[in-house]
N, C-alpha and C positions, 0 to 999 in steps of 0.2 A: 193287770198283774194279779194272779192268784194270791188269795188272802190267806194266812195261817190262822186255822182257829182249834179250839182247845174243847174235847171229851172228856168227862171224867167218869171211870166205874169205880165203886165201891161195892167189895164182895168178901164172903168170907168162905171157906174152902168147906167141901163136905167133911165130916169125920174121915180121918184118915185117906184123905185127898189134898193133904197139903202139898206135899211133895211132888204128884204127879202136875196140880194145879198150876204149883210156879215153874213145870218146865215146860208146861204148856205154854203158857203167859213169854215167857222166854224162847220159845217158839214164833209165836202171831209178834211178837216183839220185834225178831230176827228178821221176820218178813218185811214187816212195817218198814225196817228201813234200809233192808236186799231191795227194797224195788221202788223207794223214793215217795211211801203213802204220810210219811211223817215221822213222830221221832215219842217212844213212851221212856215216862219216868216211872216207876214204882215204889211206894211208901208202903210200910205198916202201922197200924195202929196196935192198940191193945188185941183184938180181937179180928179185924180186918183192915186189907189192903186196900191202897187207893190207887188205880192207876191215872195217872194223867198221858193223853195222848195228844200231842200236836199236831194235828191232820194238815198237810203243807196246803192243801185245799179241798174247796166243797168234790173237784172230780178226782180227785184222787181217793177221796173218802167212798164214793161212789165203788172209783177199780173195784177198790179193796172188799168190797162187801158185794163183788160177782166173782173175784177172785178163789179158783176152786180151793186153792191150798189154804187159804184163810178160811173159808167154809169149813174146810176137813178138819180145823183146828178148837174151831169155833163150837162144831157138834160134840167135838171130844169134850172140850172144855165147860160146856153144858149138864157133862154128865160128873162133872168137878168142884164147880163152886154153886155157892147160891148168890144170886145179884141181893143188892141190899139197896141200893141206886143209882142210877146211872143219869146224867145230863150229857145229853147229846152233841147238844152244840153251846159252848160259851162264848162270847164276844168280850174283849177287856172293854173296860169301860174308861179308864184312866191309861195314859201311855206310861209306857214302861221308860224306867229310869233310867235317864241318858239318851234318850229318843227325841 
């Protein structure tokens, strides 16, 4: 059975790319879960966002990153925010409450 595991970016937007940034994000979002690659949350901080992404598995995280329309999204989006850091892949380490 495919395992859900957990992404995290942290980015902050260019000058006057905030706006285009989170309809971007709101975009690659929409896809993520049109096509069953997993499921994002989005925080802000003082200064920068945090997405968390739940990728339902390692192939579906794969699709997602040959997927042309997430590419098309992903180069926009490049030219939108600045990564600040990203972890790829997280594993919980304790089970979740109620599990």
């Amino acid at each position: 059975m495919p395992q859900e595991f957990l992404s995290v970016a942290i980015w902050d937007p260019l000058p006057g790319m905030e706006a285009a940034s989170l309809a971007t994000i709101h975009e690659i979002s929409s896809i993520v879960a049109r096509k069953n690659y997993g499921r994002d949350l989005l925080y802000r901080g003082d200064a920068s966002y945090v997405l968390l992404r739940y990728w339902n598995s390692e192939a579906a995280r794969r699709s997602a990153y040959e997927d042309p329309e997430m590419l098309r999204c992903w180069a926009r989006l490049g030219n939108e925010i600045q990564i600040v850091k990203v972890f790829e892949k997280l594993e919980a380490v304790l089970p979740a409450e109620g599990a």
